[in-house]
N, C-alpha and C positions, 0 to 999 in steps of 0.2 A: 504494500500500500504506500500512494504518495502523499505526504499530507500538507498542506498548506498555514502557518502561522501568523495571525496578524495579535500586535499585541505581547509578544514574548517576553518584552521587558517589564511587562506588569504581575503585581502577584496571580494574579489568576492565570496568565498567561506562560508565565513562571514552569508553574504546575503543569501545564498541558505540553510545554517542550520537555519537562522532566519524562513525563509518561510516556511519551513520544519516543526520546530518545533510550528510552527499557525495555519499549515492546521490540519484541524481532519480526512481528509481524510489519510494523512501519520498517519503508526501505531507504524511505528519503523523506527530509523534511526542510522547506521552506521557510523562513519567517523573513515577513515584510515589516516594518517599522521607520519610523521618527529616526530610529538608533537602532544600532546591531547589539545581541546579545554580549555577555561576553564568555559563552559557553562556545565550545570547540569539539569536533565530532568530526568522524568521516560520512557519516549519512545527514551532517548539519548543513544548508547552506543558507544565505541570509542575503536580505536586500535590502538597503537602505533611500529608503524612499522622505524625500519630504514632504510630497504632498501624496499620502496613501489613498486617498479620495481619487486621485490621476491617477488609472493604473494601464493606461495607454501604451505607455512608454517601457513597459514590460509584459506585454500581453506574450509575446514570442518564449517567457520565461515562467509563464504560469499557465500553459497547458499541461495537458494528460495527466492532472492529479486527480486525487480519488474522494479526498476529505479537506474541511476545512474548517478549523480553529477557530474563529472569530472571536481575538479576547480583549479588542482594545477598548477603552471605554476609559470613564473619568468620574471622580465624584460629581453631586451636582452641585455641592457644597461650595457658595459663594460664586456660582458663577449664574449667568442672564440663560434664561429660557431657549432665547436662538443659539448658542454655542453651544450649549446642555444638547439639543437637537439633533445639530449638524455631527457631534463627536458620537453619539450613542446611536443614531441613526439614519443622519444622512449617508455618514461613511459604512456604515454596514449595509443600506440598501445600494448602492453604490459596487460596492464589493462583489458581494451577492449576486448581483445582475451580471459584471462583467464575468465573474469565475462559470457562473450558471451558462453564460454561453458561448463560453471558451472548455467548457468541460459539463455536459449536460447528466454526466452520470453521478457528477460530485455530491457527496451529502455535505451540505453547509448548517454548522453547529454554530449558533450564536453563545456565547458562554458567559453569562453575565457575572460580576460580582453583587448584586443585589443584594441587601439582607447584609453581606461584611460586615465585620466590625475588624479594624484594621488594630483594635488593642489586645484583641482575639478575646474576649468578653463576650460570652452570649449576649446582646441587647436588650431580650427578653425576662430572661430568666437569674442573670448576675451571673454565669457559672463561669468557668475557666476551661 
């Protein structure tokens, strides 16, 4: 399997190249980002994109994958409604659509952190 990452440098995205890079079922893995990881692999490769939303300019580079990541996201803490938008879901419908049909077979996993508590505090409950 080939998998696609957006998002890696984040904690949830963290996670999803960790698992990635353990399965041996995954053969190859992408991550597109702001910034490159700074994990090191032979089935790792990375792109360093600044505008992820533009994925034009690498279409040639994100065919025949199979799966795809989706973990970039932001709190929405302190920031205006249109930015919150544009980051949570213009850029994943964006994504979406070009990987959808540049790779019609691909399963695209949106992967939110939602719910987090980044003190790792249940929010609910007080626990640890």
């Amino acid at each position: 399997m080939k998998v696609i990452i957006f998002g890696a440098t984040g904690m949830v995205g963290q996670s999803a190249l960790r698992e990635c890079l353990m399965d041996d079922r995954v053969q190859e893995i992408l991550t597109i980002g702001r910034k490159k990881t700074e994990q090191q692999h032979t089935k790792l490769r990375q792109i360093q994109l600044s505008n992820v939303a533009e994925l034009s300019s690498i279409e040639h580079e994100i065919t025949g994958y199979d799966a795809c990541f989706f973990c970039l996201g932001v709190s929405s803490a302190g920031m205006k409604e249109e930015e919150y938008k544009r980051v949570t879901y213009d850029i994943a419908l964006s994504a979406g659509t070009t990987l959808a049909r540049l790779n019609p077979q691909m399963t695209f996993i949106y992967v939110s952190g939602s719910g987090t508590d980044s003190s790792e505090k249940d929010a609910l409950c007080g626990r640890e």
